[in-house]
C-alpha positions in Angstrom: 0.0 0.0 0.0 2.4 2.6 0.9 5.2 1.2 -1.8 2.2 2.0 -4.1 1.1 5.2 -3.0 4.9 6.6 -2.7 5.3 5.8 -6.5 2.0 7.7 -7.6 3.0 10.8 -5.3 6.4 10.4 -7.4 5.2 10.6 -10.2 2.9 13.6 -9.2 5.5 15.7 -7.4 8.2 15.1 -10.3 5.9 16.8 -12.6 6.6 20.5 -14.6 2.9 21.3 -14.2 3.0 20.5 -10.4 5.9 22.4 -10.1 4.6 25.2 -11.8 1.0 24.8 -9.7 3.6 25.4 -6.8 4.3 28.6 -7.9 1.7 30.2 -9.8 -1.6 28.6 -7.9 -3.4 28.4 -11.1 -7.5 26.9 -10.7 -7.1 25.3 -14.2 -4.6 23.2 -13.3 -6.5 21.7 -9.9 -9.8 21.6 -12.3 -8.4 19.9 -15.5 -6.0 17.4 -12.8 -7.3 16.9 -9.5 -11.2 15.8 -10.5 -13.2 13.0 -8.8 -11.9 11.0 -11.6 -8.0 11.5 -10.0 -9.1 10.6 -7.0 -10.9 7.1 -8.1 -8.2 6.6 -10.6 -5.5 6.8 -7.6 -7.3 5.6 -5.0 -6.4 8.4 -3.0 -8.7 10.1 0.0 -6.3 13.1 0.7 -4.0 15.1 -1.4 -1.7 18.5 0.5 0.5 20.7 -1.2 2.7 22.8 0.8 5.1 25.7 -0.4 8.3 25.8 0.6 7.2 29.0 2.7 5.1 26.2 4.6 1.9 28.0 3.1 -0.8 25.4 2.4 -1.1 25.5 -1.5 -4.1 23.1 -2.1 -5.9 20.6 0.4 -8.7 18.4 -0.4 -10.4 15.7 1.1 -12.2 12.4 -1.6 -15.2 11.6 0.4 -15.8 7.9 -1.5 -19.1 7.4 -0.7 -20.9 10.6 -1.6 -18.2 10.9 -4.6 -17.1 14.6 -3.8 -14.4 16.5 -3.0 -14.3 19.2 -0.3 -11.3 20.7 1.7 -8.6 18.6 3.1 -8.8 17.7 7.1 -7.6 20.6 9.4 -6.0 18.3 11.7 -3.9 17.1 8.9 -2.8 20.6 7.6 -1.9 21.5 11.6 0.4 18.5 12.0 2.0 19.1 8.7 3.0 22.5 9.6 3.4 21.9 13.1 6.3 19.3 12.1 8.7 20.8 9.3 11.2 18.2 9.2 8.2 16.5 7.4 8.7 19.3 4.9 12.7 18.4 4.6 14.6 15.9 2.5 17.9 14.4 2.6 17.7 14.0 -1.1 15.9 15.3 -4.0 14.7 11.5 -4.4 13.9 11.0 -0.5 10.5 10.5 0.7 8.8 9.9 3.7 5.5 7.5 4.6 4.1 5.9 7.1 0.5 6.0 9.1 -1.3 9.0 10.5 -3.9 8.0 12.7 -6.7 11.1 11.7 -10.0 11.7 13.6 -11.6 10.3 10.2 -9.2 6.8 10.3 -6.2 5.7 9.9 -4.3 7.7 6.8 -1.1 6.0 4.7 0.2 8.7 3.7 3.6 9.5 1.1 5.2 12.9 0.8 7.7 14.1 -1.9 9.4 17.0 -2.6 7.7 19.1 -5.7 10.4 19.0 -8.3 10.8 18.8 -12.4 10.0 16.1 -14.9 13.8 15.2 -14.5 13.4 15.2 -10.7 15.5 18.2 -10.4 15.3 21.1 -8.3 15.4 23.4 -5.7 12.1 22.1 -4.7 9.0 24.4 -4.8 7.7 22.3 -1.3 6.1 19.3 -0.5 3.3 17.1 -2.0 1.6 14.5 0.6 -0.8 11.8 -1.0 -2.9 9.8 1.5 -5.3 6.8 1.2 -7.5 6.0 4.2 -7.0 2.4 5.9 -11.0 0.4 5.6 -11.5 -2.3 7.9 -10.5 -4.4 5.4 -7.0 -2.8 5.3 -6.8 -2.5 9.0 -7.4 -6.0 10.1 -4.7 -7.0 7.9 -2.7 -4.7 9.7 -3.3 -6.0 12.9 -2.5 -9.6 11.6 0.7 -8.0 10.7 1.3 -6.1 13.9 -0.1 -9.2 16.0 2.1 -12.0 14.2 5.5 -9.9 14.9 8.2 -11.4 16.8 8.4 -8.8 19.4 12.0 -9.6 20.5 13.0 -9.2 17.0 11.3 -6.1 17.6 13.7 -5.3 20.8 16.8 -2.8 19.5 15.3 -1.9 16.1 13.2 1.0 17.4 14.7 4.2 15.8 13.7 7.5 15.0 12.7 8.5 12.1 14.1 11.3 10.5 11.2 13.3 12.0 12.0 12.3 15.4 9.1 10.2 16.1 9.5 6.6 17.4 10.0 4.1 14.1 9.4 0.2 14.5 11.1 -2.2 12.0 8.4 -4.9 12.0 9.9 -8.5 11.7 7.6 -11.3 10.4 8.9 -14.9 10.4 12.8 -13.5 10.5 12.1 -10.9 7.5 11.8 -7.6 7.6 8.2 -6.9 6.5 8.3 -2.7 6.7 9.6 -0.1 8.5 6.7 2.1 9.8 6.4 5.5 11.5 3.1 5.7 13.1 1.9 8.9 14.8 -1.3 9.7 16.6 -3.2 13.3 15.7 -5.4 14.3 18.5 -8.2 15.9 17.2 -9.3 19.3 18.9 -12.6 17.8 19.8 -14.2 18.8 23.3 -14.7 15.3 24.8 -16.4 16.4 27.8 -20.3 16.4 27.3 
């Protein structure tokens, strides 16, 4: 899922239109590319652009049951911003996935820097491509997470390179994925 998801965003991000959009925020360009029918096609819920002034650029949200698009999660656009190192690369080919747990679900979600259609830069910012998790998707996660060898498990927790705790998840001696999972709270008032 995320191998899958990392490539689209790739090929998305290392695009001259995108990295024109990036620049000159130009309507046609979102109407004539980023339709219901981009959404379906890619199997994507969420798509974020953001500058390299760490200005949200675009934001929108693929509700797949009433088949419209409407602006992008708040929560995700705070965390985003609220964590730039998610907005830096090592390299011009670097990326960065993993699992945001959103108040809507559980988001994969692959970032890129916005470059040209030779993967060149300087960067015009960051381009983040998610796909919500359905049960379908998340109980085969927890098979995964539930059949790991948790003292392969011991000693392979890292950080990631945005600081946040990283688990290499071992499955029969193989390693199956390294994953950087992160919890958003949402700003919800609990107390009724």
């Amino acid at each position: 899922q995320a191998e899958q998801l990392d490539r689209v965003t790739q090929a998305w991000a290392s695009w001259d239109d995108t990295y024109a959009f990036m620049k000159v925020y130009d309507q046609d360009f979102a109407d004539r590319n980023l339709s219901v029918t981009f959404f379906q096609q890619y199997d994507i819920n969420v798509i974020l652009m953001v500058d390299t002034a760490q200005q949200v650029v675009y934001s929108k949200y693929y509700d797949v049951v009433n088949q419209t698009i409407s602006p992008g999660p708040p929560e995700l656009e705070r965390y985003v911003l609220a964590h730039p190192d998610l907005l830096r690369y090592e390299k011009l080919d670097s990326s960065h996935t993993g699992i945001l747990l959103l108040p809507q679900g559980a988001l994969i979600v692959a970032m890129r820097p916005v470059l040209n259609d030779l993967g060149q830069g300087p960067s015009h910012g960051t381009l983040l491509m998610g796909r919500f998790l359905d049960e379908q998707k998340l109980a085969a996660f927890r098979r995964l997470v539930e059949s790991v060898s948790y003292t392969h498990l011991v000693g392979s927790v890292g950080l990631c390179v945005c600081c946040r705790p990283q688990a290499t998840i071992v499955n029969k001696n193989r390693i199956i994925r390294n994953l950087c999972i992160d919890l958003l709270v949402s700003n919800k008032n609990t107390a009724n």
